[in-house]
Backbone atoms as SQL, in Angstrom:
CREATE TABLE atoms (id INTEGER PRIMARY KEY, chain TEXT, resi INTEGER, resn TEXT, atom TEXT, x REAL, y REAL, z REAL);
INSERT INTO atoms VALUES
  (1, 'A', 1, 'UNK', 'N', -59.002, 43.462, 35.511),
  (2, 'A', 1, 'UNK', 'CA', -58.727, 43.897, 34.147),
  (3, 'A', 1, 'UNK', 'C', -57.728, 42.933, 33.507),
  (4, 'A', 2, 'UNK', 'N', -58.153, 42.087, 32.557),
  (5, 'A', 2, 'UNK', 'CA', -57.340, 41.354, 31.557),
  (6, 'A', 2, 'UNK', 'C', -55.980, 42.275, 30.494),
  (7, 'A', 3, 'UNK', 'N', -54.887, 42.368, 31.050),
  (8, 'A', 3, 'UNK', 'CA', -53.856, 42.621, 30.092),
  (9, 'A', 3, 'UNK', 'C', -53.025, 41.961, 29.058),
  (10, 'A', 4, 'UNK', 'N', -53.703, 40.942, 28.800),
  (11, 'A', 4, 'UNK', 'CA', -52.875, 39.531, 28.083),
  (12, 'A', 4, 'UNK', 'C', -53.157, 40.494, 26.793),
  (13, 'A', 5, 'UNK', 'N', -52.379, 39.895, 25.571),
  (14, 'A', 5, 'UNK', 'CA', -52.087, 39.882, 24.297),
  (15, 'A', 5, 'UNK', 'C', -52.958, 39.688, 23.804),
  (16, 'A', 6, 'UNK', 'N', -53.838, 40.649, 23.114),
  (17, 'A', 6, 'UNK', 'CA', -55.093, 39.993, 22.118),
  (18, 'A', 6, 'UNK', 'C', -54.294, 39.860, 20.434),
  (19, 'A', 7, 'UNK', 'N', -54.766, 38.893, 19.493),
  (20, 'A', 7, 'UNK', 'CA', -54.222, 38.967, 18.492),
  (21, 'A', 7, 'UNK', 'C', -55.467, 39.112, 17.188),
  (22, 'A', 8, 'UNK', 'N', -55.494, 40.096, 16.300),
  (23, 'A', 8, 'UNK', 'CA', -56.022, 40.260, 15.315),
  (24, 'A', 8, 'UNK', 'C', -55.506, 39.265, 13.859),
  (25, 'A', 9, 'UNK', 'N', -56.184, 38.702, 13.388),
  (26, 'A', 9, 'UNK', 'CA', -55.464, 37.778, 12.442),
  (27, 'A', 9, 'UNK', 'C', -56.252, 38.244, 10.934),
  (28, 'A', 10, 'UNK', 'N', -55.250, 38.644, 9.799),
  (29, 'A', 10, 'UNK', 'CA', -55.402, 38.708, 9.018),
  (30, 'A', 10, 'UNK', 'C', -54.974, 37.659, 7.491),
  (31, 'A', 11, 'UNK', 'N', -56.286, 36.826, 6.845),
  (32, 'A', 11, 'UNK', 'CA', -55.758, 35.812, 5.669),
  (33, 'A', 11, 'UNK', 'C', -55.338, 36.538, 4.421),
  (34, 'A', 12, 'UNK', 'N', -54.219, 36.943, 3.876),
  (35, 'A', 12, 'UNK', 'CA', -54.553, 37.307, 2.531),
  (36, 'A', 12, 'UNK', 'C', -53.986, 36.550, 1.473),
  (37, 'A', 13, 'UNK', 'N', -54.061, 35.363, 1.714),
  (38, 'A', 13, 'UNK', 'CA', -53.906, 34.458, 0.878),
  (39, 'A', 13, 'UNK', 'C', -54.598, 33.966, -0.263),
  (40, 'A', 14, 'UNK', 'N', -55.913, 34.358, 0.087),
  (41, 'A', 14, 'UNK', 'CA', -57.146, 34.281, -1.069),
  (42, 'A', 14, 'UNK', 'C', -56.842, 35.025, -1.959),
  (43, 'A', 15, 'UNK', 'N', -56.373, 36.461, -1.553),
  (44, 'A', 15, 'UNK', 'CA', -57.003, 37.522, -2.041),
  (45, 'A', 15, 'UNK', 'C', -55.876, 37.727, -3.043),
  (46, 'A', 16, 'UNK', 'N', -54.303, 37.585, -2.974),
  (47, 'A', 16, 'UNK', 'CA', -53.221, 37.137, -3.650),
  (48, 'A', 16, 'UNK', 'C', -53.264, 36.059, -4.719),
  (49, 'A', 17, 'UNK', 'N', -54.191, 35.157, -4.473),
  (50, 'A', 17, 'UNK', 'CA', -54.238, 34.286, -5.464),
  (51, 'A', 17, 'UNK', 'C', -55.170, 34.440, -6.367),
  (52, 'A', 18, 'UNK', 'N', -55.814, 35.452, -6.211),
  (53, 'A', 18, 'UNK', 'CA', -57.173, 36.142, -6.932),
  (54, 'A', 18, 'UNK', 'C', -56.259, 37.292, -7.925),
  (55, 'A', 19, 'UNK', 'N', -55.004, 38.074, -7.590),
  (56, 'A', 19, 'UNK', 'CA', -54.332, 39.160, -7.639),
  (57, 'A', 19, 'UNK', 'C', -55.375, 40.235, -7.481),
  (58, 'A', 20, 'UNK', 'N', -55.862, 39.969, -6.496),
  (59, 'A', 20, 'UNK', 'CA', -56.440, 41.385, -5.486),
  (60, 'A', 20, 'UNK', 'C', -55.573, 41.901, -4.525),
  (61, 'A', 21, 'UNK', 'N', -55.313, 43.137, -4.501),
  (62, 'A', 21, 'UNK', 'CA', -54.267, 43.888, -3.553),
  (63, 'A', 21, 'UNK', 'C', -54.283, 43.812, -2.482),
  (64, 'A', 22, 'UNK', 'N', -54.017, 43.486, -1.611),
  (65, 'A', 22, 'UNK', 'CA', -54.615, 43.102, -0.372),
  (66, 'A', 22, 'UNK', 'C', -53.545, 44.591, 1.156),
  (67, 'A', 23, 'UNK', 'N', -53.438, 45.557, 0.465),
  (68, 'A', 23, 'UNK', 'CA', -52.370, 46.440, 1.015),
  (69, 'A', 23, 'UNK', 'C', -53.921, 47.318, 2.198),
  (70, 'A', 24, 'UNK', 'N', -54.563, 47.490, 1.265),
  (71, 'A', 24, 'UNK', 'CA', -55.700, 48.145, 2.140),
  (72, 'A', 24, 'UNK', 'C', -56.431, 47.331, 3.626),
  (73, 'A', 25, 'UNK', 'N', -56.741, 46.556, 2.834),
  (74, 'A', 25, 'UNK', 'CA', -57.136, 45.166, 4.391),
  (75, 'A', 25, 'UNK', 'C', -56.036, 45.323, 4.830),
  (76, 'A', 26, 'UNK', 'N', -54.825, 45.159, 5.466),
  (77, 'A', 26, 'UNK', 'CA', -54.004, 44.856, 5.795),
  (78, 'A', 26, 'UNK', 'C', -53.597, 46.092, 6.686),
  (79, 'A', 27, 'UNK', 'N', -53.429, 47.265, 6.119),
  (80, 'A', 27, 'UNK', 'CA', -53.407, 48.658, 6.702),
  (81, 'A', 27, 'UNK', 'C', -54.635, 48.828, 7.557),
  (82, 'A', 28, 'UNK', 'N', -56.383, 48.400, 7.018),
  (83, 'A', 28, 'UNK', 'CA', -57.349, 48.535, 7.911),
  (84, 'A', 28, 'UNK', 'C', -57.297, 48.334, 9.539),
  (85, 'A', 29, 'UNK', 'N', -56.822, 46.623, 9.161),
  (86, 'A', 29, 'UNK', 'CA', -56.723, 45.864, 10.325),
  (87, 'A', 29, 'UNK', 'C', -55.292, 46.678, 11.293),
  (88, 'A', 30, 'UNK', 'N', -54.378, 47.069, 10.555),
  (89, 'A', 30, 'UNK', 'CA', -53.461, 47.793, 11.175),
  (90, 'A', 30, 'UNK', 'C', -53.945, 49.206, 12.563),
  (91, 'A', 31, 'UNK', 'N', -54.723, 49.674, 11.728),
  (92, 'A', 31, 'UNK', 'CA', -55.477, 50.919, 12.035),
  (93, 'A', 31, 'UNK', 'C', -56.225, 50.797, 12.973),
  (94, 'A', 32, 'UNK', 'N', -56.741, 49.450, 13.172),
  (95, 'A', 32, 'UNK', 'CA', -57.790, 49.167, 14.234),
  (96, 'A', 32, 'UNK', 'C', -57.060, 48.611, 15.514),
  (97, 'A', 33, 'UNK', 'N', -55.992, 48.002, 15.661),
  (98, 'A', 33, 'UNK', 'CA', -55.448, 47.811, 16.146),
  (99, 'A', 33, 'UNK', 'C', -55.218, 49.048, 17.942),
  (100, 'A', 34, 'UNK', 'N', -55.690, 48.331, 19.031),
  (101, 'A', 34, 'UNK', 'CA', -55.739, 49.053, 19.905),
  (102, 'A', 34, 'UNK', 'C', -54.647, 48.264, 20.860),
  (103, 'A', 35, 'UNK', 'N', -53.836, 49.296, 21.975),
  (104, 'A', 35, 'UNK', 'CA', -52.969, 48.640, 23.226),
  (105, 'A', 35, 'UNK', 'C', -52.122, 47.878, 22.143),
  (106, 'A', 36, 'UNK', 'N', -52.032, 46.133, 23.310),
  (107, 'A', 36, 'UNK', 'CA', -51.230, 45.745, 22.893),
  (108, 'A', 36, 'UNK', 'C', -51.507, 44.531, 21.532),
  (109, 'A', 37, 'UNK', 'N', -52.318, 44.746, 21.205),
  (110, 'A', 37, 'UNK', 'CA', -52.741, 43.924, 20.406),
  (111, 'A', 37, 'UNK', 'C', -51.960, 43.435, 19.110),
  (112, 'A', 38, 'UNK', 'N', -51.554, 42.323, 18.621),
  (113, 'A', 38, 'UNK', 'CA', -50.556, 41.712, 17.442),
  (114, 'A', 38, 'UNK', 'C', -51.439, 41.781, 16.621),
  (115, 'A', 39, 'UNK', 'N', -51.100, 42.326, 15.406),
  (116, 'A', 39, 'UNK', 'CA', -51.494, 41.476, 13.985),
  (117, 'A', 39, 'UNK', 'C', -50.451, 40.251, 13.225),
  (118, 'A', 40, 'UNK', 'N', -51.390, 39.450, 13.163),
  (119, 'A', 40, 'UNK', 'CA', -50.873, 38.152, 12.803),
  (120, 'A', 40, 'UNK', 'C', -51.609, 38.062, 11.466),
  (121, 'A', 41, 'UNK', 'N', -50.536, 38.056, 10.636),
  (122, 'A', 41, 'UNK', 'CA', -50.808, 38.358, 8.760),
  (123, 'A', 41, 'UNK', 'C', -50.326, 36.748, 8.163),
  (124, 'A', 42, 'UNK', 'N', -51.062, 36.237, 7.464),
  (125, 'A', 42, 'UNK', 'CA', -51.364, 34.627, 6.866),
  (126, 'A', 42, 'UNK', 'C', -51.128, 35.439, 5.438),
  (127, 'A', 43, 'UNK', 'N', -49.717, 35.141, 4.691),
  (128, 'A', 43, 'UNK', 'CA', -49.356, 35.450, 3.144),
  (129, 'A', 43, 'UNK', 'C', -48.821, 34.191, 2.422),
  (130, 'A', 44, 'UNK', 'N', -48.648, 34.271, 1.283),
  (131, 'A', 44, 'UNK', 'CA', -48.107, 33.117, 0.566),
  (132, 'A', 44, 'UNK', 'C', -46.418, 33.430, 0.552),
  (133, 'A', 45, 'UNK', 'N', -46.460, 34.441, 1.091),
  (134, 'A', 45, 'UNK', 'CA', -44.996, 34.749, 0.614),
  (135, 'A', 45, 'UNK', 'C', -44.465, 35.613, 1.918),
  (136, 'A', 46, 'UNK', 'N', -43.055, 35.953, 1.867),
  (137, 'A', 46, 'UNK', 'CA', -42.892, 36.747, 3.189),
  (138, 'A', 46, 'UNK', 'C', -42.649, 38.537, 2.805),
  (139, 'A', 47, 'UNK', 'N', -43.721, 39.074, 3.134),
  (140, 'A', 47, 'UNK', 'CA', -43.652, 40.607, 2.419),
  (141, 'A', 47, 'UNK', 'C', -43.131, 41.449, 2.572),
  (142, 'A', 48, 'UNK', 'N', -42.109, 41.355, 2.383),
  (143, 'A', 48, 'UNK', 'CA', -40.567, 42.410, 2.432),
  (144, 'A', 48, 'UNK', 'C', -41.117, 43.942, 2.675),
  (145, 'A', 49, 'UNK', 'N', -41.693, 44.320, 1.430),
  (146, 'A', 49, 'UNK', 'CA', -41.809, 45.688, 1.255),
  (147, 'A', 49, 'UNK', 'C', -42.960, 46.021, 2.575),
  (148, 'A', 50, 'UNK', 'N', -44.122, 45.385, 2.879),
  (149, 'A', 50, 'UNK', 'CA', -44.674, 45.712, 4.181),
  (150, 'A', 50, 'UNK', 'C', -43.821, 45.748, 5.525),
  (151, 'A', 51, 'UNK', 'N', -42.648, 45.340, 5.249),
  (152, 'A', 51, 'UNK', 'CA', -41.702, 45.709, 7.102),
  (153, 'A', 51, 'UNK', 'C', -41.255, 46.938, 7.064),
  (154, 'A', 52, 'UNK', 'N', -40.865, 47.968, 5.892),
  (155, 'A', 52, 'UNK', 'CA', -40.688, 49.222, 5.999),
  (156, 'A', 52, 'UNK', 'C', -42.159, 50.251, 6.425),
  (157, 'A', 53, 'UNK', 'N', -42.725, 49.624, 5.511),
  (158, 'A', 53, 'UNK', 'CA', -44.275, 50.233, 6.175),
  (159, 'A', 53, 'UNK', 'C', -44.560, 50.471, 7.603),
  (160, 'A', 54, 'UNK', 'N', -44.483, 48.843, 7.852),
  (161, 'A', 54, 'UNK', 'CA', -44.606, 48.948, 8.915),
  (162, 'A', 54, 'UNK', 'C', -43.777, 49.591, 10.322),
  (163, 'A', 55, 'UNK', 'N', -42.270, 49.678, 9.972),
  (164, 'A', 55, 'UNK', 'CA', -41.692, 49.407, 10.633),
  (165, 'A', 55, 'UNK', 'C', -41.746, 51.192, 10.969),
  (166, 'A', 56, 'UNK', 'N', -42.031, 52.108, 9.949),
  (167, 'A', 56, 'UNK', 'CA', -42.315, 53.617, 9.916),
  (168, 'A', 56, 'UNK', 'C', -43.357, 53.529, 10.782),
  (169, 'A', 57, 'UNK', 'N', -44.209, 52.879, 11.041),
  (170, 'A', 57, 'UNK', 'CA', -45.715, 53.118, 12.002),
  (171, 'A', 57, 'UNK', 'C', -45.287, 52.861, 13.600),
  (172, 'A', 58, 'UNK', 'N', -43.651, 52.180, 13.695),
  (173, 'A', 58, 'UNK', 'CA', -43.373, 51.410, 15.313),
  (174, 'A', 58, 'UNK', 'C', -43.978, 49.786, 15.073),
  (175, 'A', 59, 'UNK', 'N', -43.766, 49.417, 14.233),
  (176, 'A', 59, 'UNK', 'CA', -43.891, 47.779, 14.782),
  (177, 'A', 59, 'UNK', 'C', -42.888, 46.766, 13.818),
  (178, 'A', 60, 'UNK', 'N', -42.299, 45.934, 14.674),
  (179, 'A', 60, 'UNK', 'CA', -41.236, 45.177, 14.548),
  (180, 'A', 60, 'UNK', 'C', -41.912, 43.866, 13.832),
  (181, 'A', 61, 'UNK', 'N', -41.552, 42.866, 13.630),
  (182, 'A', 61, 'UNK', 'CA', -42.244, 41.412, 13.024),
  (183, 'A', 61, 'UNK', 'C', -41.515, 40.094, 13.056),
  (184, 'A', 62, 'UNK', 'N', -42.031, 39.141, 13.096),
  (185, 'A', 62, 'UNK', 'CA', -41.465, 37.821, 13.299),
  (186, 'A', 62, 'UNK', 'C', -42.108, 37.569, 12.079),
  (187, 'A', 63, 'UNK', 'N', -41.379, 36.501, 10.986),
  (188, 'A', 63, 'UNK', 'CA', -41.775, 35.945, 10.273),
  (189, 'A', 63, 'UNK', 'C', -41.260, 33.927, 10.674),
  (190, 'A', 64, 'UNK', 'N', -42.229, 33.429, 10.410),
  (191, 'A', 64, 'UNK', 'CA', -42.576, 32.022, 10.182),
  (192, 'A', 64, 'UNK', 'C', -43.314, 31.112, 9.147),
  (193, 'A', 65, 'UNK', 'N', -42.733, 30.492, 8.452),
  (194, 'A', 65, 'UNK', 'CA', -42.606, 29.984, 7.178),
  (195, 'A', 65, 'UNK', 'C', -43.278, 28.625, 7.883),
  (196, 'A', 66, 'UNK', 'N', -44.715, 28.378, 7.272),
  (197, 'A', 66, 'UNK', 'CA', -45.638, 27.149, 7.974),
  (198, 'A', 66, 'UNK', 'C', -45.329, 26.498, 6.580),
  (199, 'A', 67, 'UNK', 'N', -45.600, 26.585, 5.621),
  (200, 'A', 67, 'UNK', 'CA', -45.907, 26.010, 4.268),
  (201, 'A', 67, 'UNK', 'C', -44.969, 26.020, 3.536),
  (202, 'A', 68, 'UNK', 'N', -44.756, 25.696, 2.073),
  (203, 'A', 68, 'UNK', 'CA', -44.368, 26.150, 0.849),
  (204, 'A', 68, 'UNK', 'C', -45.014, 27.618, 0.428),
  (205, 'A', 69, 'UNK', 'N', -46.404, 27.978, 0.309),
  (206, 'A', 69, 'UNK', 'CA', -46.822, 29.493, 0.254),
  (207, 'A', 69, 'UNK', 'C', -47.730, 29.592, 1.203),
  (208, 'A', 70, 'UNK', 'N', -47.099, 29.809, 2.723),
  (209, 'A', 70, 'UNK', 'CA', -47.680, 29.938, 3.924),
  (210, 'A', 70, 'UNK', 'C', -46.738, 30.700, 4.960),
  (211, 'A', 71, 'UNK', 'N', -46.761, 31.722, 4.727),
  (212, 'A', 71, 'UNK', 'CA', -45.655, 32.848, 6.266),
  (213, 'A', 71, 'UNK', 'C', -46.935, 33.077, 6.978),
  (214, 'A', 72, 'UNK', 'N', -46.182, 33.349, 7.744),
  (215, 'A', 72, 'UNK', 'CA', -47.182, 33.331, 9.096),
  (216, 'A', 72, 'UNK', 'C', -46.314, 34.645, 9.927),
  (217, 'A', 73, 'UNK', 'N', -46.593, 36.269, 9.601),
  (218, 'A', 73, 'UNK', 'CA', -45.732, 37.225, 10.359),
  (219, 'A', 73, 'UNK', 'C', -46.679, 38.061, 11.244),
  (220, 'A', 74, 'UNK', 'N', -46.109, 37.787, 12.552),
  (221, 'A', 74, 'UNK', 'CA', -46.617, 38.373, 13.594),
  (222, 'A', 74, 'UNK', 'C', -46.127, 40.166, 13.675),
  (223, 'A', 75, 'UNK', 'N', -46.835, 40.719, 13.958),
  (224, 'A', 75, 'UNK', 'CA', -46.511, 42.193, 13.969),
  (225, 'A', 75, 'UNK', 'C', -46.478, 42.957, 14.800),
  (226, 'A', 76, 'UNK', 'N', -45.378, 43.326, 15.880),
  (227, 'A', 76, 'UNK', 'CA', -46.285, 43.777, 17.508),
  (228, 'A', 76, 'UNK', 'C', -45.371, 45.000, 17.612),
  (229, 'A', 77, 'UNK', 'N', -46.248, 45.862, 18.190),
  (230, 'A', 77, 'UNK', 'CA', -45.792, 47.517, 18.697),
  (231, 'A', 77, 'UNK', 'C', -44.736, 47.457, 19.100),
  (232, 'A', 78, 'UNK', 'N', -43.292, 48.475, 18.683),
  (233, 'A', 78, 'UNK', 'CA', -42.379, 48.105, 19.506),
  (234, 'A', 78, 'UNK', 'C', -42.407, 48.620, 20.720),
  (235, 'A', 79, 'UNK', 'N', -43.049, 49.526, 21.033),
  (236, 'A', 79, 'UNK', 'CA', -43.361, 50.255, 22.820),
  (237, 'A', 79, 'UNK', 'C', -44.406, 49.732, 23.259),
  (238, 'A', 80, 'UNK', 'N', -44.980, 48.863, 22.534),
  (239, 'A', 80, 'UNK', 'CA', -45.967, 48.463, 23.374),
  (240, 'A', 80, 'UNK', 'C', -46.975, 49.735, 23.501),
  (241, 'A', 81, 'UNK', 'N', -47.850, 49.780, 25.281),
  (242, 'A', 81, 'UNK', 'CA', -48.387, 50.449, 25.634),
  (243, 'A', 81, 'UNK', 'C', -47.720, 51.215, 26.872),
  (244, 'A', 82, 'UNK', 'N', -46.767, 51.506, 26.582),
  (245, 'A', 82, 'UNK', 'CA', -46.115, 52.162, 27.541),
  (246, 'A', 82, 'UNK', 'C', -46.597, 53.596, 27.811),
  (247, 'A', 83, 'UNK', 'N', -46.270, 54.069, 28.888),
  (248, 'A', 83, 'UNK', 'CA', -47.067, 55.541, 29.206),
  (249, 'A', 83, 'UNK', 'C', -45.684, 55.887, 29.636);
């Protein structure tokens, strides 16, 4: 049985530059999210107001600034899969 880190990656960089909301994709991919699996979120910007969101659901975040409008924030369970 493979226990490594799977990572779900979400772009919403398109969808921001379109000014399409991109809160729903973002929550989807959240939702689907099984074990230990990261979501790794691609924004133009670093999204403040999504770390309270998130941070109410149990997950902590790393943000990394690749670009000028390129964060790169990883999102991982803070318990993990603990039993």
């Amino acid at each position: 049985m493979n226990h490594k880190s799977e990572i779900v990656e979400v772009d919403v960089r398109e969808e921001i530059k379109q000014n399409i909301e991109p809160f729903s994709k973002i929550m989807n991919a959240v939702k689907s999210l099984e074990g230990d699996q990261q979501l790794v979120l691609h924004a133009p910007f670093n999204p403040f107001p999504l770390f309270k969101v998130l941070k109410k659901k149990g997950y902590e975040h790393e943000s990394v600034k690749v670009d000028k409008k390129h964060w790169k924030i990883i999102f991982t369970k803070e318990d993990g899969d603990k039993l």
